[in-house]
N, C-alpha and C positions, 0 to 999 in steps of 0.2 A: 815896571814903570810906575805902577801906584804906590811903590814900597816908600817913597819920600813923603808922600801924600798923607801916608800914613803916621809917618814919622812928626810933620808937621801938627796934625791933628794933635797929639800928645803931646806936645810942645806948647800948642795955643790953648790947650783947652786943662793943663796941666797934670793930665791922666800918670798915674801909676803904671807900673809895668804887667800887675796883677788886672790891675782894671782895663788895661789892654789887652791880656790875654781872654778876659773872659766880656770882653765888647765884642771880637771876631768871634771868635770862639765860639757864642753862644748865637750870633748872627749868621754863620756859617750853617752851625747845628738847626736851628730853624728854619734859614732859608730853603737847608738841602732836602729834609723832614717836608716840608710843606708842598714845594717843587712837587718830589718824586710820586708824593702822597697823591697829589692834585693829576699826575699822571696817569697813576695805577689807578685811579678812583673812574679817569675815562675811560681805560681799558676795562676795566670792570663794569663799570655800567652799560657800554656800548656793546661787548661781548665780540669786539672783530676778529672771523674768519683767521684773519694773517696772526692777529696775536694769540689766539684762544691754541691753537694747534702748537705754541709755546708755554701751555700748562704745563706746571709739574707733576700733577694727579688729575687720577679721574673721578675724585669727590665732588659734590658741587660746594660752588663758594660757600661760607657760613651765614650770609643774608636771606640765601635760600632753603639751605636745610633745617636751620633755624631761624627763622627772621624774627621772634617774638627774645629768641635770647641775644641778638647781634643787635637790636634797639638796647639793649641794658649795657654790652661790652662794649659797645663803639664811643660813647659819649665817655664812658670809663678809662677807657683806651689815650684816647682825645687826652682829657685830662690828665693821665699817668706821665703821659710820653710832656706836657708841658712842665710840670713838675720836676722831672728828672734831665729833663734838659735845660731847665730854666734857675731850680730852685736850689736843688742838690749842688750843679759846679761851682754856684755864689758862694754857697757853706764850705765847701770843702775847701777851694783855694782862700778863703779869707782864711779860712782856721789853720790849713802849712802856711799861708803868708804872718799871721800871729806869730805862731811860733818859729820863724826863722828857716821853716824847713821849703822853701818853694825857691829851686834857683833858677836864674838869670838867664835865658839864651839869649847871644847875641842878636843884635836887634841894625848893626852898624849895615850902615849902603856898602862898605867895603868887604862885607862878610857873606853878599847874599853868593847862594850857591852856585854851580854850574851846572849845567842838567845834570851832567854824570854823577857828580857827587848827590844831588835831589836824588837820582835815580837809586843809586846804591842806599844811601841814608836811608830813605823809606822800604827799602827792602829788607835793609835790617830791623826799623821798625817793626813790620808784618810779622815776621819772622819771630821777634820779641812776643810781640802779641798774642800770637797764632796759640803760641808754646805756653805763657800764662792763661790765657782763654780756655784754653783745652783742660788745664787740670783743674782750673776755678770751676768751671762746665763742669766738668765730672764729678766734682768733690759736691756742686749745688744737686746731684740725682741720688747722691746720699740717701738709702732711704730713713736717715734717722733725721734730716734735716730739707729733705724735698717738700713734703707735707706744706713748712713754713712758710720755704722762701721763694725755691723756685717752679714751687706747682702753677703760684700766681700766671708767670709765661707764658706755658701749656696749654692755659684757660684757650689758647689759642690753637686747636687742634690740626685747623689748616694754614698754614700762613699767609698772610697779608700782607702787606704795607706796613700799615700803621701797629701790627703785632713787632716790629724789629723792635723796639723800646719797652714795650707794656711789661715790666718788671719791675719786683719789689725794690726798694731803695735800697737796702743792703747790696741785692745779686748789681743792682746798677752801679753801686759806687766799687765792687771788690770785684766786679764779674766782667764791667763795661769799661768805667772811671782806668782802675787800676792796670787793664792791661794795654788797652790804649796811649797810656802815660809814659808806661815801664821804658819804651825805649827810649824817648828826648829824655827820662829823666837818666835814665843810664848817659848818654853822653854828654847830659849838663851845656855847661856855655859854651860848646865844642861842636854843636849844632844851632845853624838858624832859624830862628822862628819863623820865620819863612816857610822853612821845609815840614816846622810841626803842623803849619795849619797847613798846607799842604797832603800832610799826613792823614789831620782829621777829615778834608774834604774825601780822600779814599777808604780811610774807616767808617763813615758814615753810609757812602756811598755803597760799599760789600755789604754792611748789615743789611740794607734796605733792599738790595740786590737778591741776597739772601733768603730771604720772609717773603716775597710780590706772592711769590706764587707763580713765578715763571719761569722756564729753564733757557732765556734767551739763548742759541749759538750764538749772538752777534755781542755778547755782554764782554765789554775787556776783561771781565774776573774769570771768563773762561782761559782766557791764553795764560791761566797765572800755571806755572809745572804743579802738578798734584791739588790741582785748586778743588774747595769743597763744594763749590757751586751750590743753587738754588733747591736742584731736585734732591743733593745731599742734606742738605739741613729741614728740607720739608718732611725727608722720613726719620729724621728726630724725631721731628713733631707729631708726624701719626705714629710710630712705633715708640716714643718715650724711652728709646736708648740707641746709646750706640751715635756715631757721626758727631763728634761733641767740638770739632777744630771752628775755625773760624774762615780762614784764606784759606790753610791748607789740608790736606786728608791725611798727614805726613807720622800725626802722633797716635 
């Protein structure tokens, strides 16, 4: 029911299609970043019973084992994650929209989906993703190009929240950018834009999912078949190999 609203907007206000995609886009990626952040920051600070017993390790957080180094990584952190969500998509998509290369999804009221096809579309997205993520992931542990790019990440030993972003701008635009994309741009104006932010609201959602630090049972990333879940991408993070998918444990 907002999709006209929407529609309007870009009509009165004479917005591009590009400038549309990354108005939502980048308001989605903030709002959901901010939200979840402002969550785990209660559960974190408050330390509840009910949630803490959904730890994925039995490290203490990084505020505590080191609080003199998490005063220097969190402001750092802060600003990485505004940067790459802020400043990186503006360059990127202006520079495929320059050259010709950023196409069109349907955007028409008579195109938007039906759940089922939402449902299936974003499955194949995950799907797409999961499978670029996993070899980008692995090719970034390189140890002739780890060192560079993707040690920055790791700086994050235990996971957090606000660790799902905090990466160098290369691994964010070929590691995060790229495989995210890879599916709407595979089906082109064949899918609605609709279903892509749709998409990013559940890619956003698994990274942050991923990084808390918690192994909710009640998380829907649990019911995904062969999902990698929270406590799998945390022993990435302590053991620095190994568990490298995204959604799924599958490659």
């Amino acid at each position: 029911q907002l999709w006209p609203h929407l529609l309007d907007l870009q009509e009165a206000q004479g917005l591009t299609y590009t400038a549309i995609v990354l108005l939502v886009g980048i308001v989605l990626h903030n709002g959901i970043h901010l939200g979840a952040n402002l969550v785990y920051w209660f559960f974190y600070h408050y330390e509840f019973e009910f949630i803490e017993r959904y730890k994925s390790n039995d490290r203490p957080w990084p505020w505590i084992a080191d609080p003199e180094g998490w005063k220097v990584l969190l402001p750092k952190s802060i600003a990485v994650l505004l940067f790459n969500a802020n400043v990186l998509p503006i360059a990127v998509y202006m520079l495929l929209d320059h050259f010709g290369l950023l196409e069109a999804h349907s955007m028409a009221i008579e195109d938007l989906p039906t759940p089922l096809t939402l449902a299936l579309t974003v499955t194949f997205f995950m799907l797409v993703e999961d499978c670029i993520f996993y070899w980008m992931h692995r090719l970034l542990h390189w140890k002739v190009i780890y060192p560079y790019i993707h040690k920055m990440h790791h700086t994050h030993g235990t996971t957090v929240g606000i660790a799902a972003e905090y990466a160098h701008p290369i691994e964010f635009i070929f590691a995060n950018m790229l495989p995210t994309s890879a599916g709407p741009a595979l089906l082109g104006p064949n899918v609605h834009l609709l279903t892509v932010f749709a998409w990013y609201v559940i890619r956003f959602g698994e990274a942050l999912d991923g990084h808390c630090g918690y192994e909710f049972s009640w998380s829907p990333f649990r019911l995904i078949p062969f999902s990698g879940s929270a406590e799998y991408h945390d022993f990435h993070h302590a053991a620095n190999v190994g568990n490298y998918g995204s959604f799924f444990s599958i490659w």
